[in-house]
SERO-4910 file (N, C-alpha, C, O; in steps of 0.05 Angstrom, whole numbers):
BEGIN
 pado doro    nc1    nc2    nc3   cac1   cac2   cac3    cc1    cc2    cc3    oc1    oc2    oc3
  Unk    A    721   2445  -1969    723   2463  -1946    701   2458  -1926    704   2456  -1901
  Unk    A    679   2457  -1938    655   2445  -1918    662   2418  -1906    663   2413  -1882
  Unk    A    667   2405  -1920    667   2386  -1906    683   2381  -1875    674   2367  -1856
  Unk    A    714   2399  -1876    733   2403  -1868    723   2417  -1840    737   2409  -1822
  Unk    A    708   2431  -1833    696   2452  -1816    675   2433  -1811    668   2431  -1787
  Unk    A    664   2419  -1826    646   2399  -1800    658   2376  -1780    650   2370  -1758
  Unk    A    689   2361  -1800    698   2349  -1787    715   2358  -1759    719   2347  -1738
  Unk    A    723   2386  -1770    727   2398  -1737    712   2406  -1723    721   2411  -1701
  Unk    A    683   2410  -1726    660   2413  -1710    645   2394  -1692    632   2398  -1671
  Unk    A    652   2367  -1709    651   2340  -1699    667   2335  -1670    658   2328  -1648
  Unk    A    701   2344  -1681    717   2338  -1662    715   2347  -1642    716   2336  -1620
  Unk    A    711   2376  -1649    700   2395  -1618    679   2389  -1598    679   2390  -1573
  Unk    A    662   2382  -1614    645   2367  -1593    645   2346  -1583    631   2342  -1564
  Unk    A    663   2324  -1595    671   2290  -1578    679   2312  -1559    666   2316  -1538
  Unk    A    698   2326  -1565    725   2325  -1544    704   2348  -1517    700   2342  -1493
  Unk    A    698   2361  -1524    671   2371  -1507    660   2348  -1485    666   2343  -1461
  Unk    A    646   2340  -1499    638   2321  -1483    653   2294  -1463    647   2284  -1441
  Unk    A    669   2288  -1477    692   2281  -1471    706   2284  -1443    714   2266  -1428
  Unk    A    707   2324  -1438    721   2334  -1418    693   2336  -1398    694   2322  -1378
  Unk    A    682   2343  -1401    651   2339  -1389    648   2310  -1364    646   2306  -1340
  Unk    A    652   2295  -1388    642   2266  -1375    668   2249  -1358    663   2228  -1347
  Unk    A    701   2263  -1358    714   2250  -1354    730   2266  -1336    752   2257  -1331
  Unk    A    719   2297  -1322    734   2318  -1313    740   2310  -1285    759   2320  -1273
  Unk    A    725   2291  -1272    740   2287  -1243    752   2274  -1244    770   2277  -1228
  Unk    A    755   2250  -1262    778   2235  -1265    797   2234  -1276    811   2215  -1280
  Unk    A    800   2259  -1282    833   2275  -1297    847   2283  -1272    839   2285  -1250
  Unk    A    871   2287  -1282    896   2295  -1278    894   2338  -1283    885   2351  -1301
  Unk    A    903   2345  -1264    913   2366  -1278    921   2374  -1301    911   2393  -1313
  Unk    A    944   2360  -1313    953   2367  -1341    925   2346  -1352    904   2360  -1356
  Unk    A    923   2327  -1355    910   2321  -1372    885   2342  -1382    877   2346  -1405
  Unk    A    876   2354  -1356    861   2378  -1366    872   2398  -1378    860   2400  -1399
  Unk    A    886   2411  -1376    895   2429  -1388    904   2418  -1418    902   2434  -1437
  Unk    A    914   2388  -1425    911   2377  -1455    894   2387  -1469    898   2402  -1488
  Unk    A    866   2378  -1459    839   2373  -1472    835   2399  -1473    833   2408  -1496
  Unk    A    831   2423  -1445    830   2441  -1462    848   2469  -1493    841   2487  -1508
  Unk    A    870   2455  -1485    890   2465  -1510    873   2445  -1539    864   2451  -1561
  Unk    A    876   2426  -1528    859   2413  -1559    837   2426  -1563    840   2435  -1586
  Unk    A    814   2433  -1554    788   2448  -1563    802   2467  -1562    780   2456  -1562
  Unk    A    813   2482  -1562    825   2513  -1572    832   2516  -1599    825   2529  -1618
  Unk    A    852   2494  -1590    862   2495  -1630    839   2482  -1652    840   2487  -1676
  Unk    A    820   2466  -1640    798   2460  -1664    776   2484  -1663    759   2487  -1681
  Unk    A    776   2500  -1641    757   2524  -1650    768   2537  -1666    759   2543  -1688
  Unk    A    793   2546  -1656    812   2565  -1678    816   2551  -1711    820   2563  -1732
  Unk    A    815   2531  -1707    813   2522  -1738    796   2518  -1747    797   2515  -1772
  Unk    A    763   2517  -1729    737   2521  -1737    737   2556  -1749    724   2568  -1766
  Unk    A    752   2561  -1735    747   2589  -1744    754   2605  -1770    742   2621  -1785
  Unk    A    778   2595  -1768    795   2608  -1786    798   2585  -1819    811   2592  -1839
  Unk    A    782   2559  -1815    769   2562  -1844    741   2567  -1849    729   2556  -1868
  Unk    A    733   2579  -1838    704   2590  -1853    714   2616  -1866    701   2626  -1884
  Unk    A    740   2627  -1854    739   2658  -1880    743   2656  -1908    759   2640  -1916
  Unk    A    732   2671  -1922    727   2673  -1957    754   2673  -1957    767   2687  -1941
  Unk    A    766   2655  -1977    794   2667  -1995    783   2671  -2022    791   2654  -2037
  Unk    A    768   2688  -2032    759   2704  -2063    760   2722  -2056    767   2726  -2032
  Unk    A    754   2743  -2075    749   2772  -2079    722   2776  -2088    707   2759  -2098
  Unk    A    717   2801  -2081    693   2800  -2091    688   2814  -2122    706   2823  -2136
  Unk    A    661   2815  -2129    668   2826  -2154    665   2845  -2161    643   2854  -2153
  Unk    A    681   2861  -2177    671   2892  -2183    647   2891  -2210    647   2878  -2231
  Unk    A    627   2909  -2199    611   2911  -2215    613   2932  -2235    615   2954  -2225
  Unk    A    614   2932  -2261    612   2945  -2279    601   2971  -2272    582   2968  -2257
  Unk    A    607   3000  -2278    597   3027  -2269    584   3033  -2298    598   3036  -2318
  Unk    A    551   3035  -2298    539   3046  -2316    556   3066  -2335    579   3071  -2327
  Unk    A    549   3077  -2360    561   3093  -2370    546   3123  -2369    523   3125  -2359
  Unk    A    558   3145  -2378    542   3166  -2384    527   3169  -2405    530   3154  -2424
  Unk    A    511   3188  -2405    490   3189  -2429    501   3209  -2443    493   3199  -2464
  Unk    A    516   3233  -2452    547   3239  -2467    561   3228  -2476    570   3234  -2498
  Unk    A    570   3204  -2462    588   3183  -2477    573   3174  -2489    583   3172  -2511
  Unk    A    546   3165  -2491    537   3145  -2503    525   3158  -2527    524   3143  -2547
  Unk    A    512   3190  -2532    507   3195  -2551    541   3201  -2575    541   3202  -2600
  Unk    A    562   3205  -2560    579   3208  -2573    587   3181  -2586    592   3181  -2610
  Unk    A    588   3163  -2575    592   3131  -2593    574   3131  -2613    581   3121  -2634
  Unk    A    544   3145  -2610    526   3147  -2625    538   3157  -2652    538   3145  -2674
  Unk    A    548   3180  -2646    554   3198  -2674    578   3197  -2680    590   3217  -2688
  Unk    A    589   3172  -2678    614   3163  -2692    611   3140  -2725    595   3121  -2725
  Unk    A    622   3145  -2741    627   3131  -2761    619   3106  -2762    622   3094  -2741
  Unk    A    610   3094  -2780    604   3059  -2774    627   3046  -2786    627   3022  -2791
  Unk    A    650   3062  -2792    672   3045  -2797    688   3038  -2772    702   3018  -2769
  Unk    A    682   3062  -2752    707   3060  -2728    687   3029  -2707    696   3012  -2692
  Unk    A    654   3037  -2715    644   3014  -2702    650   2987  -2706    652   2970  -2688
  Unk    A    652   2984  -2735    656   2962  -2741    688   2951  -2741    692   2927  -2748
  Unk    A    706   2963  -2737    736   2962  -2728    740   2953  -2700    755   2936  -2692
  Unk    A    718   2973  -2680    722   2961  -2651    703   2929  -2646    706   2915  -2625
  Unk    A    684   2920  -2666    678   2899  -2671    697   2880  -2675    699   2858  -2664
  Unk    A    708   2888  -2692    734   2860  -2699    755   2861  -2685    768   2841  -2687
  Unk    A    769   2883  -2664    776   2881  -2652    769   2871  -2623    788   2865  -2609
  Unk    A    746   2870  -2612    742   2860  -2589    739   2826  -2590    728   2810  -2606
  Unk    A    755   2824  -2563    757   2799  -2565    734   2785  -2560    714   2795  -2550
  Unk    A    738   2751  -2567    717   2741  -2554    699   2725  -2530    706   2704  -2520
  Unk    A    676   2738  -2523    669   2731  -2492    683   2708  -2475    678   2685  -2482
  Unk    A    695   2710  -2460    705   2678  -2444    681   2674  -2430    665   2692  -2424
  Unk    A    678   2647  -2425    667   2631  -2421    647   2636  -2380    653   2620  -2362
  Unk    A    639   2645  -2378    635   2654  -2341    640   2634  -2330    636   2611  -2338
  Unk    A    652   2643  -2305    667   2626  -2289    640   2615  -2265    622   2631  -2263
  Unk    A    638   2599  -2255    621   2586  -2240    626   2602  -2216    647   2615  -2216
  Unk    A    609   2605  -2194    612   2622  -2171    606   2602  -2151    594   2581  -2159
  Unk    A    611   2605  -2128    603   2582  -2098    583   2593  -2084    578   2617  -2084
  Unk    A    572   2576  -2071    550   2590  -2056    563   2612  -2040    549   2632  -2038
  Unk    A    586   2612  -2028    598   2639  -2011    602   2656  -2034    586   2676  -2034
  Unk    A    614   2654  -2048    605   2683  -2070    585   2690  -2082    586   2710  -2096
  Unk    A    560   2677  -2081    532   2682  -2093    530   2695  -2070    532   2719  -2072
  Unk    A    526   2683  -2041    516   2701  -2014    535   2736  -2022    522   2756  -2029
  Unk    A    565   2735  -2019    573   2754  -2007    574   2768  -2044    588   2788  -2047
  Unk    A    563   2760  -2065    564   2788  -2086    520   2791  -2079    512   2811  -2092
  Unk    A    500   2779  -2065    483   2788  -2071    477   2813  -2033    458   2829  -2032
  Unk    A    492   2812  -2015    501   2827  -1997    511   2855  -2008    504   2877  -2000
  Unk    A    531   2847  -2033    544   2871  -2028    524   2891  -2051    522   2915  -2048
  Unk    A    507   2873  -2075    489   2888  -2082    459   2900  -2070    445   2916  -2082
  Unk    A    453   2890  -2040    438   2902  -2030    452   2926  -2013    442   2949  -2014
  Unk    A    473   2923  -2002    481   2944  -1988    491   2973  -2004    496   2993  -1991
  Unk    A    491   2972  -2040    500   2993  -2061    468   2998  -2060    464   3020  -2049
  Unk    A    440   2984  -2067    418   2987  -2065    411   3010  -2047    397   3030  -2053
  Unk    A    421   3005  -2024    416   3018  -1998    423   3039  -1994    411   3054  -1979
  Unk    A    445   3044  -2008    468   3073  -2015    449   3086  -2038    439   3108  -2033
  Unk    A    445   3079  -2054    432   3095  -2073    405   3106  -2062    399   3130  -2061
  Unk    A    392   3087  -2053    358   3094  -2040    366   3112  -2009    350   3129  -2001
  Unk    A    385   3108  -1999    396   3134  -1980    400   3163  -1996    386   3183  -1992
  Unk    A    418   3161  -2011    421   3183  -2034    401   3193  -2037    392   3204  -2016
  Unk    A    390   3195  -2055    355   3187  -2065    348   3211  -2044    347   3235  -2048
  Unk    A    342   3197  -2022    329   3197  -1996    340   3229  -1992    324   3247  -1987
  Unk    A    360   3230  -1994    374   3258  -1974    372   3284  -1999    370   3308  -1995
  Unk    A    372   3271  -2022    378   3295  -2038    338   3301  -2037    331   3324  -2032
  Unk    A    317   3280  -2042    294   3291  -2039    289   3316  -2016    277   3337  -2022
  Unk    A    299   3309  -1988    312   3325  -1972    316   3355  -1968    307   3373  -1953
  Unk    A    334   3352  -1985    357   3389  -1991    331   3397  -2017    323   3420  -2023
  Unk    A    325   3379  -2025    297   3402  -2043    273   3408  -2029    259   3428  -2030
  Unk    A    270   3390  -2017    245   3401  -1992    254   3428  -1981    239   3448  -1983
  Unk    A    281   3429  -1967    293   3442  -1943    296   3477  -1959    289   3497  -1948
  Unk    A    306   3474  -1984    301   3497  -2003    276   3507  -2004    274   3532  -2002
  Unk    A    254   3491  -2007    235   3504  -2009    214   3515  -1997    194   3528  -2004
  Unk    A    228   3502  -1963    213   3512  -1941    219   3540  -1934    243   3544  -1936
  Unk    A    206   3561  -1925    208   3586  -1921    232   3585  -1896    238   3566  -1882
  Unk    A    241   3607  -1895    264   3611  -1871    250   3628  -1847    245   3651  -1850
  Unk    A    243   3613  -1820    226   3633  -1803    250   3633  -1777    259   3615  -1764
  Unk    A    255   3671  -1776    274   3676  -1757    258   3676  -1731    237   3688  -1727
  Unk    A    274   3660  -1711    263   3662  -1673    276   3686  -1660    299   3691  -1655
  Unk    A    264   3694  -1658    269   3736  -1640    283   3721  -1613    308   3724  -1609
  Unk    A    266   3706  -1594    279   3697  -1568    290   3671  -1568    277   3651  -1577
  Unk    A    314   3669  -1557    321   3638  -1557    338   3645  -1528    355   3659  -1519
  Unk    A    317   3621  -1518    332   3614  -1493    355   3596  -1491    354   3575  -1504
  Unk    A    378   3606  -1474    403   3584  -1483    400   3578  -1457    392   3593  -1439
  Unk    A    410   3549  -1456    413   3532  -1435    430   3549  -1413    435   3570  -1424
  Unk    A    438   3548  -1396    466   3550  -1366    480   3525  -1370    478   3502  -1379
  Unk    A    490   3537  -1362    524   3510  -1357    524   3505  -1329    541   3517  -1316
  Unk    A    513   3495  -1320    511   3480  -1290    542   3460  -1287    549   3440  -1299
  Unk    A    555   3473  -1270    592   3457  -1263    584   3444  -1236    577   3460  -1218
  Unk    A    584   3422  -1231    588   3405  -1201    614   3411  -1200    626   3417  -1220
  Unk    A    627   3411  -1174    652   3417  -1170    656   3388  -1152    637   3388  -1138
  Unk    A    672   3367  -1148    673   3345  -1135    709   3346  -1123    725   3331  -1133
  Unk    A    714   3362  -1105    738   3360  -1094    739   3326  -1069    720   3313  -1061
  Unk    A    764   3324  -1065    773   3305  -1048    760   3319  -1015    750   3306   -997
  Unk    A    766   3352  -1015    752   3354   -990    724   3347   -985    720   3336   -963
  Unk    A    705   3349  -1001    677   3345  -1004    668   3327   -994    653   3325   -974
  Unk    A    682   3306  -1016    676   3284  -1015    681   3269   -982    668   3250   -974
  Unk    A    700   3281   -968    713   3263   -943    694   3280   -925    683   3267   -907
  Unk    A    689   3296   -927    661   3322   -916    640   3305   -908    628   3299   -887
  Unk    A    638   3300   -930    600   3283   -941    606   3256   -921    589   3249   -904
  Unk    A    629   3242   -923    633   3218   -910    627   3224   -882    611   3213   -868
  Unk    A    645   3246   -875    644   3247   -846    619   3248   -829    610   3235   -811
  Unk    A    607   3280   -849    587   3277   -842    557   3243   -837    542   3238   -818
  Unk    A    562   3229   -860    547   3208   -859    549   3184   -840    532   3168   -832
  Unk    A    577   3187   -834    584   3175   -803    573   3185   -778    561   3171   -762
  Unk    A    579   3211   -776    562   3219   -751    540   3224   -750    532   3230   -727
  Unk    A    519   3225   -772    499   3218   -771    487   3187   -758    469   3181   -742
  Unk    A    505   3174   -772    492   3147   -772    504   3134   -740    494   3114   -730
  Unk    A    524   3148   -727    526   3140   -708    516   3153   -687    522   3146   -664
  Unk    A    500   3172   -690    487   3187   -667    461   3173   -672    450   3169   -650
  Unk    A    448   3165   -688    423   3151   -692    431   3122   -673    415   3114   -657
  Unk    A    454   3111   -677    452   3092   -664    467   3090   -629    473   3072   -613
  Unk    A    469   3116   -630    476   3122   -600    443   3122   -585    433   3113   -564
  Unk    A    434   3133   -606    402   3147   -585    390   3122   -578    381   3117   -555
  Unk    A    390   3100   -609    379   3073   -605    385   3059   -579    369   3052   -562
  Unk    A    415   3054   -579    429   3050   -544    417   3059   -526    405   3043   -512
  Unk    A    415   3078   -521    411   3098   -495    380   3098   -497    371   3105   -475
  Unk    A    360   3094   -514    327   3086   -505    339   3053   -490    338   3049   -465
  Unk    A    348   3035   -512    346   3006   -497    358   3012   -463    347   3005   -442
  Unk    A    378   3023   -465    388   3028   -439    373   3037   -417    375   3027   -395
  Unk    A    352   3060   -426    333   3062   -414    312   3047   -404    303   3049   -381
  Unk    A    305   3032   -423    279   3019   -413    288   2996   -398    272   2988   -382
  Unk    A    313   2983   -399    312   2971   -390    325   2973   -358    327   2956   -341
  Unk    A    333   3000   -358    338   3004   -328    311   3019   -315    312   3023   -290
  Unk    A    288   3026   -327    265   3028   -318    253   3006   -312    238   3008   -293
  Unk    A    256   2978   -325    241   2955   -322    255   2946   -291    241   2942   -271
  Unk    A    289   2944   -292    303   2939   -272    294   2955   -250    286   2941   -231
  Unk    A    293   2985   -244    277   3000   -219    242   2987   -219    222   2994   -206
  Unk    A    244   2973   -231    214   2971   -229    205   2949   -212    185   2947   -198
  Unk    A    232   2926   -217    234   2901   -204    246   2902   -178    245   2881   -165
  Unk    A    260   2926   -165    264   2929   -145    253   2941   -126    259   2937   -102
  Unk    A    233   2956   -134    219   2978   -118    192   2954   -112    181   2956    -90
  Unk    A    183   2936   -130    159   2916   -121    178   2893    -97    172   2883    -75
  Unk    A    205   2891   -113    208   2865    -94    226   2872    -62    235   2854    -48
  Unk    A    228   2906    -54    224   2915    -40    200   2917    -17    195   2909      6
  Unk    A    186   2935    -42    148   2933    -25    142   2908    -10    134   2909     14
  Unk    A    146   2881    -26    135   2859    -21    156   2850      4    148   2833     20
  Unk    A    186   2864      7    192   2845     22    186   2857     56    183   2846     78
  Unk    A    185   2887     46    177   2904     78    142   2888     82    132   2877    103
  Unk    A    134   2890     65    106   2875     80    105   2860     92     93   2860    114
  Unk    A    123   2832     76    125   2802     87    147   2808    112    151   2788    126
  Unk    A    160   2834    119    168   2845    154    159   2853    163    163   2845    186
  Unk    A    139   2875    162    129   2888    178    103   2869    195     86   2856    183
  Unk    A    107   2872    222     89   2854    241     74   2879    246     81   2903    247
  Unk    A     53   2870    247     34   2890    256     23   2881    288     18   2857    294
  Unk    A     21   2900    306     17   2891    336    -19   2901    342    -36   2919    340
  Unk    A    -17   2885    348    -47   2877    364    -51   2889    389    -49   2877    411
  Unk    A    -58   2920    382    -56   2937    416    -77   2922    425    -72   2904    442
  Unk    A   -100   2926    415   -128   2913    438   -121   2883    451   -129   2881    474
  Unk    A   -108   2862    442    -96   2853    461    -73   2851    480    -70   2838    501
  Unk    A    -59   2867    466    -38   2881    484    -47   2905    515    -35   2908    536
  Unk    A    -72   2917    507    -82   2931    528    -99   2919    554   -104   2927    577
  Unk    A   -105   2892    537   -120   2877    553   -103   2864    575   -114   2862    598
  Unk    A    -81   2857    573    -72   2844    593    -67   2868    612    -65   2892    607
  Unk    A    -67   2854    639    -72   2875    673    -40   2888    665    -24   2873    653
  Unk    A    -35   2907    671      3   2911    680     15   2920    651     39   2923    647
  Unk    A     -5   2925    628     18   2927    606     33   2947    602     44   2948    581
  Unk    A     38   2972    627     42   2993    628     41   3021    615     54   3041    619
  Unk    A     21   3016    600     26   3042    579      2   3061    585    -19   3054    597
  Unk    A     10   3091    573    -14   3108    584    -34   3105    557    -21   3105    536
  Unk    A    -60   3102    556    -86   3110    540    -90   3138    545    -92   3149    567
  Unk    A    -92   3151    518    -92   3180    519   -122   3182    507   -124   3173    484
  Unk    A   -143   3190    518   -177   3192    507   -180   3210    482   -169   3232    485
  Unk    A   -190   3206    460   -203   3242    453   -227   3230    434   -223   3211    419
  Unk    A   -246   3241    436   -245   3264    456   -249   3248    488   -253   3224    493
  Unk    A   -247   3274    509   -251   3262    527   -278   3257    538   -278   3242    558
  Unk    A   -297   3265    531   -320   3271    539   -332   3261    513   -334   3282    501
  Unk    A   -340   3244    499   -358   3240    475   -384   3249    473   -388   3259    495
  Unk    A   -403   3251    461   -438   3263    468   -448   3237    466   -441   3219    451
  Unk    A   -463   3235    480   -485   3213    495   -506   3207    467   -509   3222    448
  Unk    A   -517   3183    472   -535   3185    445   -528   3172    409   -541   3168    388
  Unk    A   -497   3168    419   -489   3162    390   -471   3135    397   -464   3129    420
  Unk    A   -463   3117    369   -453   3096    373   -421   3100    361   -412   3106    339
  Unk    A   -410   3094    386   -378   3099    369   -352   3081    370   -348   3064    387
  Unk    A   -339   3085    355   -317   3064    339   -297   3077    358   -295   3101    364
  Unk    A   -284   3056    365   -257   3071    377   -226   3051    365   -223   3027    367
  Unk    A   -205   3074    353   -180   3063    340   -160   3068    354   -161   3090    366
  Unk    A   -132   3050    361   -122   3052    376    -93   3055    355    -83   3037    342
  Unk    A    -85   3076    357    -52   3088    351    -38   3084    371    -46   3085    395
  Unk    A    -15   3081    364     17   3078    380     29   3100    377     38   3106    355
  Unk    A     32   3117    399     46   3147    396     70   3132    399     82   3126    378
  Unk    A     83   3123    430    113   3119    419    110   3087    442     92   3070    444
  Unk    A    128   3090    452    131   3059    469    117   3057    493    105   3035    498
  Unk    A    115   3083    514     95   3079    524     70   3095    529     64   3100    553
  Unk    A     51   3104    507     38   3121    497     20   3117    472     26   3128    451
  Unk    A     -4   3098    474    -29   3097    458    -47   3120    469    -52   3128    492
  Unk    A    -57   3130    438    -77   3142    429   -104   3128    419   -109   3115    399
  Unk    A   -124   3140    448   -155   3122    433   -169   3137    427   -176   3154    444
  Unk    A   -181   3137    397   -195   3161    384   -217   3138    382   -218   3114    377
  Unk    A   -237   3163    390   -273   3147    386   -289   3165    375   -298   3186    384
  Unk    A   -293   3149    347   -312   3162    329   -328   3153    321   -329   3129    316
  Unk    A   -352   3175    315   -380   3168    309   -386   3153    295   -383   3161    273
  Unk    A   -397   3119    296   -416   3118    274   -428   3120    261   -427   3118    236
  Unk    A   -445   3126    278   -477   3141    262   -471   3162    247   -490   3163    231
  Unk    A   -456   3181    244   -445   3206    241   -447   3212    214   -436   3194    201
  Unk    A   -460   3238    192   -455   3235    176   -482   3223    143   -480   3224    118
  Unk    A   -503   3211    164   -519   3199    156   -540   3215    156   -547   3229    176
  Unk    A   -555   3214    132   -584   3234    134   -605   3211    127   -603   3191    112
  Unk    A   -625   3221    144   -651   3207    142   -669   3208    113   -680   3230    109
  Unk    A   -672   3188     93   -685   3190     79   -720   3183     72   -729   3160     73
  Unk    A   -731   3202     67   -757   3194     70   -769   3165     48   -769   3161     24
  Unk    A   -776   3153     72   -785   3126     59   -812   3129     40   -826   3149     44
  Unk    A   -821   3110     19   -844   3113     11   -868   3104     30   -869   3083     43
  Unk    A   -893   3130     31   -905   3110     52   -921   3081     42   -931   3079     19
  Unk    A   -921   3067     56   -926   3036     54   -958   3030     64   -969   3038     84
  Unk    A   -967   3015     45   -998   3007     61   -994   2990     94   -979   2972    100
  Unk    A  -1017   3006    110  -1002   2986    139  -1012   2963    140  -1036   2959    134
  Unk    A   -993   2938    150  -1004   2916    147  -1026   2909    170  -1031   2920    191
  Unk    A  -1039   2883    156  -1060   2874    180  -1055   2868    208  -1036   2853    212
  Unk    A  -1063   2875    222  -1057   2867    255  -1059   2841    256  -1076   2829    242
  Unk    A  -1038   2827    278  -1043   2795    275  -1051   2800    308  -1047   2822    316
  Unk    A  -1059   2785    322  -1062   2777    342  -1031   2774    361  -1010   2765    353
  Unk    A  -1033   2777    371  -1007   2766    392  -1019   2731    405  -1040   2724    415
  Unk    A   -994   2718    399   -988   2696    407   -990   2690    437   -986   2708    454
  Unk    A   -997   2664    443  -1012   2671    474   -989   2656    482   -976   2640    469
  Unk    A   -986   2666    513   -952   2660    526   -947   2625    527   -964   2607    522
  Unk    A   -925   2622    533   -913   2607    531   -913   2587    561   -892   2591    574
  Unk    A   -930   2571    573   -935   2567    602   -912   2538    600   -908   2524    581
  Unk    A   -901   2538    627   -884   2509    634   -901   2489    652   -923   2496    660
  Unk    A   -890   2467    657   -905   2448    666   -916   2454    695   -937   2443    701
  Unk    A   -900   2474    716   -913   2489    744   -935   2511    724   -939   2528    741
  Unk    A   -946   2517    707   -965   2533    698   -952   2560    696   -960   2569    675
  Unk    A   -943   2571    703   -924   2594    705   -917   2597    679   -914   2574    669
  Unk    A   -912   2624    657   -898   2630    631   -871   2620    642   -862   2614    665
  Unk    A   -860   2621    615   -837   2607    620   -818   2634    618   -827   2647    599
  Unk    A   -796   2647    630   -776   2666    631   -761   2668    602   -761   2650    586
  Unk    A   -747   2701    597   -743   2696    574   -706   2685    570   -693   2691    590
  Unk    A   -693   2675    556   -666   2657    558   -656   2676    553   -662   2693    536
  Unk    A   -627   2673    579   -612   2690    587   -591   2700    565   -581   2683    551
  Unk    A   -584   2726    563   -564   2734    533   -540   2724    549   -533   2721    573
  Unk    A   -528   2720    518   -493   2703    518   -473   2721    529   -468   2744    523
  Unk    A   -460   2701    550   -441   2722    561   -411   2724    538   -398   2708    525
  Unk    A   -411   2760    544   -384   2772    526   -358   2748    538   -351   2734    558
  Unk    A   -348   2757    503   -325   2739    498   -305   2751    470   -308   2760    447
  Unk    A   -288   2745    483   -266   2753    470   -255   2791    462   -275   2803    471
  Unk    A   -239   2810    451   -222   2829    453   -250   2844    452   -257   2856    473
  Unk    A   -265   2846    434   -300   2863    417   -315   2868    446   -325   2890    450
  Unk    A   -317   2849    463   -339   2838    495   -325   2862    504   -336   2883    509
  Unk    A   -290   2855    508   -274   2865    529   -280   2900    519   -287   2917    536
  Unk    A   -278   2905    497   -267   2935    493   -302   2951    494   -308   2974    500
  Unk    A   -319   2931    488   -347   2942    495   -346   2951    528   -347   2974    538
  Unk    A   -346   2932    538   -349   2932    575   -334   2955    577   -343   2974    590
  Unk    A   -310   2956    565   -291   2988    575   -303   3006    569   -301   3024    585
  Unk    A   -325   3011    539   -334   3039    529   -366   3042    548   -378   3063    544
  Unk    A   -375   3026    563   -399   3022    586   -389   3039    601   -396   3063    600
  Unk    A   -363   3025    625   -359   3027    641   -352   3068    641   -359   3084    658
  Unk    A   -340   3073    623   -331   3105    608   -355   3123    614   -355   3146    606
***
């Protein structure tokens, strides 16, 4: 039998390997051969390894009643069941599968008895422990979930509109920022483009030329004498500048200086004589030039 179960163990594995090493170069059916052949050698791997014996019944001890009663029987009826019993046959040889499966089935009766054993020590403990009655006993609740079809489609719905208002809001920030970024790019490239239009006009030379027709409106009209002043020129409308003249100096407080050691007196430098012996005159200041000359000579002439 052993032997028989290795030679199909053998076979199983050529043919194993076999389908392994030769599976792309099959055929459809040919696969499906090879695997019907390892089927039927597992199944026949299988199905001889099961025991065909029985196992053996073990003799059941006797009682100790019976046995004093054989005791106190006659030694004639003993020696009668002597000559009548037959004699011992010969023991039959056992296989290693019946040595395994009778020394199994004597550990597992082992195991039954020492359980026994075990439970009856047990019920005499349990006797002789005192009986102590509990006054309060808390009993559990019966907690029922109820899980209907409405609920359940409830819970869904709800979890949808959850999850799609979260991703509405998400939308509508991006939407946002990025139509803030967009006003952002229009309002600069706006700014920038009125700048790069807007001409700015140059009244002070516009006033300067003779004929440019427009009225100069003064204020104040009368300024106070004594002070140095700025004058700005606004465009009321087309033909109508406004010239406002304001203080410089204006505004300014005198701070007291630290006083200073006075320095040494130098001599004054002795004049400057030309080749007729005469000092020489002092060089004449630069004549005004350009809009600054022109709009000075006008705030003189005022």
């Amino acid at each position: 039998m052993g032997f028989l179960r290795n030679t199909i163990a053998m076979a199983f594995v050529a043919t194993l390997l076999f389908y392994f090493v030769s599976v792309g170069e099959m055929e459809e059916a040919q696969q499906w051969i090879t695997i019907g052949v390892m089927v039927t050698l597992g199944l026949g791997y299988i199905l001889s390894g099961s025991p065909s014996f029985e196992l053996p019944v073990q003799p059941k001890a006797s009682a100790s009643p019976s046995a004093s009663v054989v005791a106190n029987e006659p030694q004639s009826e003993v020696a009668s069941e002597e000559s009548v019993t037959p004699e011992p046959k010969p023991a039959q040889t056992m296989s290693l599968k019946e040595r395994k499966a009778a020394k199994i089935q004597a550990a597992q009766e082992a195991q039954r008895a020492a359980m026994a054993a075990a439970n009856g020590d047990d019920e005499v403990v349990m006797e002789v422990l005192p009986i102590v009655e509990v006054e309060a006993v808390h009993v559990a609740d019966e907690y029922v979930v109820e899980v209907s079809p409405e609920s359940v489609e409830e819970a869904d719905i709800q979890a949808t509109v959850k999850e799609r208002a979260s991703r509405h809001e998400e939308i509508r920030a991006r939407i946002e920022a990025r139509r803030r970024s967009q006003m952002a790019d229009i309002r600069a490239s706006t700014s920038r483009m009125w700048e790069e239009n807007v001409v700015r006009e140059d009244l002070v030379a516009l006033l300067q030329n003779e004929g440019h027709g427009m009225t100069v409106l003064d204020e104040p009209l009368q300024p106070d004498p004594g002070h140095i002043y700025g004058a700005t020129f606004i465009r009321i409308d087309d033909q109508r500048v406004l010239k406002y003249r304001s203080q410089l100096d204006a505004g300014f407080e005198a701070v007291d200086s630290p006083k200073s050691e006075p320095e040494p007196s130098l001599s004054d430098l002795p004049p400057l004589i030309g080749p007729d012996g005469n000092p020489l005159p002092l060089p004449d200041l630069p004549g005004p030039s350009g809009a600054l000359a022109a709009l000075k000579m006008e705030m003189d002439e005022d």
